[in-house]
C-alpha positions as CSV (number, residue, x, y, z in Angstrom):
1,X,-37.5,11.2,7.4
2,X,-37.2,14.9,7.2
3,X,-40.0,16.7,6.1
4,X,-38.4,18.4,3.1
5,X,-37.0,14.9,2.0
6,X,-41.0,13.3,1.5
7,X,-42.0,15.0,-1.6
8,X,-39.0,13.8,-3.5
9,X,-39.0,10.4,-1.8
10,X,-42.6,10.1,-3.0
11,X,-41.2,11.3,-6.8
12,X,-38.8,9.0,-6.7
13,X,-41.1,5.2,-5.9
14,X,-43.7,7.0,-8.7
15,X,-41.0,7.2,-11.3
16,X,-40.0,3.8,-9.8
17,X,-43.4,2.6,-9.9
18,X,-43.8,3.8,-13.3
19,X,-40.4,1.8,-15.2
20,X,-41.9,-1.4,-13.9
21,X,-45.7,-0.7,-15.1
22,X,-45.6,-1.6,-19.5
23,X,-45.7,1.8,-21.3
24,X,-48.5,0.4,-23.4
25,X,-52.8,1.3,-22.9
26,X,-55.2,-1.5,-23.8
27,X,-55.9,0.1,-27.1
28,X,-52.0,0.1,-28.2
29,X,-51.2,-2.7,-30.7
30,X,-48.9,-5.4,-29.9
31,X,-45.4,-4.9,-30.8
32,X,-44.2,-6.1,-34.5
33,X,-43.8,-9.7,-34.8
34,X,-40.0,-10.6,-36.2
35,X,-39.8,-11.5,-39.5
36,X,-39.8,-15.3,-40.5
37,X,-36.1,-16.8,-40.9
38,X,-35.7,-16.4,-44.4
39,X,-35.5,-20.2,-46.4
40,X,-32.3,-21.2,-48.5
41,X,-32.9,-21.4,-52.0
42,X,-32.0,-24.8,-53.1
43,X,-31.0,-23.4,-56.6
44,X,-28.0,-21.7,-54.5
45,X,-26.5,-24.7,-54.0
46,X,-24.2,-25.2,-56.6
47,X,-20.5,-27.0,-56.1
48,X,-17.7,-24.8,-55.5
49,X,-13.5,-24.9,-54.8
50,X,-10.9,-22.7,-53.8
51,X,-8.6,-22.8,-56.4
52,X,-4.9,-21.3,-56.8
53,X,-5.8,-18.8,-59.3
54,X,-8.8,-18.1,-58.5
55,X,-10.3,-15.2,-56.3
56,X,-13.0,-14.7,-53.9
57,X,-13.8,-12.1,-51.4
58,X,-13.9,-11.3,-47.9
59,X,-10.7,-12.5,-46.6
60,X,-10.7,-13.4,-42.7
61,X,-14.6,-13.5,-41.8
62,X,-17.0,-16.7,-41.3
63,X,-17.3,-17.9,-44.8
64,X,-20.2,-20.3,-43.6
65,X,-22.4,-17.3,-42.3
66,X,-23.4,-16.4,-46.2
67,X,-22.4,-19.9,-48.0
68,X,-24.1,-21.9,-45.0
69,X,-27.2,-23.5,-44.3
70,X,-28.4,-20.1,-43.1
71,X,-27.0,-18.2,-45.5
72,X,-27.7,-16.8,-49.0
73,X,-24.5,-16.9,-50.5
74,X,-24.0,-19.4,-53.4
75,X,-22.5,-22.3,-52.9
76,X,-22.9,-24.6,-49.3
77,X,-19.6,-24.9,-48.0
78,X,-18.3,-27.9,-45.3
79,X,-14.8,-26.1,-45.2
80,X,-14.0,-22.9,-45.5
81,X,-12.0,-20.2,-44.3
82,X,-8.6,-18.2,-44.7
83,X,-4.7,-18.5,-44.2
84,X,-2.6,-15.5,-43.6
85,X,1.1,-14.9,-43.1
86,X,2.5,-13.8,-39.9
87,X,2.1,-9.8,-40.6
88,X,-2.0,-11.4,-40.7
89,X,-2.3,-10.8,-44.5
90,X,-3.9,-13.3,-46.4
91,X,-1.4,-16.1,-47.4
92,X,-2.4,-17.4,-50.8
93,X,0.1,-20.0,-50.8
94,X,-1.3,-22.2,-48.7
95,X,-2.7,-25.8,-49.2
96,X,-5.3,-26.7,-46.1
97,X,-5.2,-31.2,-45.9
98,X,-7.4,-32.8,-43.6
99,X,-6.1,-35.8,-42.1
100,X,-7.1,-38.7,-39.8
101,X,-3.9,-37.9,-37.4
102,X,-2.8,-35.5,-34.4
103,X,0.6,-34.6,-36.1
104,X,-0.8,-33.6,-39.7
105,X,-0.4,-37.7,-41.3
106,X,-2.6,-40.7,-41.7
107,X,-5.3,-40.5,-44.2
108,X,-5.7,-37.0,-46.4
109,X,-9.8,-36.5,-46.3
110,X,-9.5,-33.0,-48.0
111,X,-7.2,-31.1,-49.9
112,X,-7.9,-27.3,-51.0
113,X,-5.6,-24.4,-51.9
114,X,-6.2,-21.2,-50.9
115,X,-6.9,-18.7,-53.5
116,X,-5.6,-15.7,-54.1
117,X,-7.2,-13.6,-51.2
118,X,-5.9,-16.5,-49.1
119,X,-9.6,-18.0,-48.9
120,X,-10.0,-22.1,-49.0
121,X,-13.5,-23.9,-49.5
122,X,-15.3,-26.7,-50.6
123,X,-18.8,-28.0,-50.9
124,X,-17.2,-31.4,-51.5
125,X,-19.0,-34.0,-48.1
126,X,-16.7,-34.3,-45.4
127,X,-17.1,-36.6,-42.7
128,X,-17.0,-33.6,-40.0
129,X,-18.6,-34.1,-37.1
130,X,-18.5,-37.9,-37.1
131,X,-15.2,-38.6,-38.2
132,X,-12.3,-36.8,-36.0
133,X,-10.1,-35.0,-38.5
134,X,-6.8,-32.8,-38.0
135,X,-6.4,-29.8,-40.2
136,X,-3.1,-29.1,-41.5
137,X,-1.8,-25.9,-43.6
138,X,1.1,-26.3,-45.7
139,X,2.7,-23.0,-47.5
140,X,2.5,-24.6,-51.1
141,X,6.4,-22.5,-51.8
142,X,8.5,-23.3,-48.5
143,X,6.8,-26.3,-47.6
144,X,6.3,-24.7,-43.7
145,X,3.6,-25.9,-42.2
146,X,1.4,-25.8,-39.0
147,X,-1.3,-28.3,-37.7
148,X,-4.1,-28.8,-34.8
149,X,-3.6,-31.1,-32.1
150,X,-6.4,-31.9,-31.9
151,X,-9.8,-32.6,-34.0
152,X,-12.3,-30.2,-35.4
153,X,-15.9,-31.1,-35.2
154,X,-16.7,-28.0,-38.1
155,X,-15.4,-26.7,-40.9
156,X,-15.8,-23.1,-40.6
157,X,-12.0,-22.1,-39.8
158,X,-12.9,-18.6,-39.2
159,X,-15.0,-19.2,-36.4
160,X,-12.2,-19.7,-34.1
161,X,-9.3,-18.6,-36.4
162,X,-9.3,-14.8,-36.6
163,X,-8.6,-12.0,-34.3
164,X,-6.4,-13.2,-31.4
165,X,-6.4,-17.1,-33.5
166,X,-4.9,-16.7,-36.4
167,X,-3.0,-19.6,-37.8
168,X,-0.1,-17.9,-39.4
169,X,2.0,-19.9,-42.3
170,X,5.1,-17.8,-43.8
């Protein structure tokens, strides 16, 4: 190696030296411990359903992240999420049906109608993940509808169904 080139090889294996040594002396405290997850209130869970008329907020994001198990939001939903038309605006004519059938048939589990932010939920029990069931949106006006092919094993439509997954209903 070239003389000239030593000192600043030497530099560089210190500063190496010195990102893989901890930046902390024996006398430093350890670092913060992260806060406790914080426990559900059972007083928040109270029964609630999309209705037609009524309104909620928040159209398009994962209901179940604030009216989950996890979550503080009122009300601990087993289905939730939101329609939208085909310009992705919510769609609050839509009825959501969860059947025991591929093609949208057999046995209706669940039935909620969006509201009018084109949100649908339900505390109500469903038999998700045990029993396979197809969901199935229905524009309540035109009767156009749109179904899975296959089962869900959750209820929290927006996990898959926004961004690039919309299901769109005119």
């Amino acid at each position: 190696m070239h003389s000239s080139l030593r000192p600043l090889a030497r530099t560089l294996s210190l500063l190496a030296l010195a990102a893989l040594t901890p930046a902390c002396d024996p006398g430093d405290e350890p670092p913060p411990t992260p806060p406790a997850p914080v426990e559900r209130p059972a007083a928040l869970d109270v029964p609630m359903k999309s209705q037609r008329n009524g309104a909620s907020h928040r159209a398009g994001e994962n209901c179940m992240a604030c009216h989950g198990p996890n979550g503080l939001g009122p009300g601990r939903f087993t289905v939730a999420g939101t329609a939208v038309t085909g310009e992705r605006r919510p769609n609050p004519n839509t009825t959501l049906l969860m059947t025991t059938e591929r093609n949208g048939g057999g046995t209706v589990a669940l039935t909620l109608e969006a509201d009018t932010n084109g949100n649908f939920y339900t505390t109500e029990t469903v038999p998700l993940p045990d029993t396979p069931l197809f969901p199935k949106v229905m524009n309540a006006t035109s009767g156009a509808y749109n179904f899975m092919p296959f089962s869900t094993a959750s209820g929290a439509c927006n996990m898959c169904h926004v961004g690039r997954l919309p299901v769109f209903l005119e």
